[in-house]
N, C-alpha and C positions, 0 to 999 in steps of 0.2 A: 530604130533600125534604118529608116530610109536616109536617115541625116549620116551614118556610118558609113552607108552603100553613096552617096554624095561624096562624102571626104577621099571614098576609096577611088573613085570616079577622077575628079580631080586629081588625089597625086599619084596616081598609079598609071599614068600615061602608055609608059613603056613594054606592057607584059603584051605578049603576041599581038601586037597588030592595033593595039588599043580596044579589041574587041570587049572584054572581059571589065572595064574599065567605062567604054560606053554600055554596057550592059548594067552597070551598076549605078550608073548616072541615068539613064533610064528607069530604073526599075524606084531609084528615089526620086523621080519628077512625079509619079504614077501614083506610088504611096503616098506624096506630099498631099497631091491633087483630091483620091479617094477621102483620105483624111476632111479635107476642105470642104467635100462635099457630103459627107459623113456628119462635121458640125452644120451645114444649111439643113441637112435634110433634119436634126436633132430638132432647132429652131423653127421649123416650120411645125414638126408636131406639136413642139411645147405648145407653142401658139394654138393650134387649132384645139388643144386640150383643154387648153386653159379658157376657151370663149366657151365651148359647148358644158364646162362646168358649172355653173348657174343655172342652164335648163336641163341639165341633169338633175341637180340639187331639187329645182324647183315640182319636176315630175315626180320625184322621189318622196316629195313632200315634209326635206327638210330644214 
């Protein structure tokens, strides 16, 4: 969706004022960006999951 709201961003120049068009080029930098950080914040959990598995395991006494 943000990659459609980008292309519409781009060639849609012309509609009232280019309002509607920065609104869409906006709204796909935003989406891009949350995405971005959506995968670091994934990355940082796996990580931390993945370390405290072992003394999990180990408590568990498996």
């Amino acid at each position: 969706m943000s990659e459609d709201s980008r292309k519409y961003g781009v060639q849609n120049t012309c509609t009232s004022g280019n309002t509607l068009s920065k609104a869409a080029s906006s709204f796909a930098r935003a989406r891009a960006q949350m995405e971005k950080e959506r995968g670091n914040l994934l990355k940082a959990l796996g990580t931390q999951v993945v370390i405290h598995i072992p003394k999990v395991s180990k408590m568990l006494g498996d």
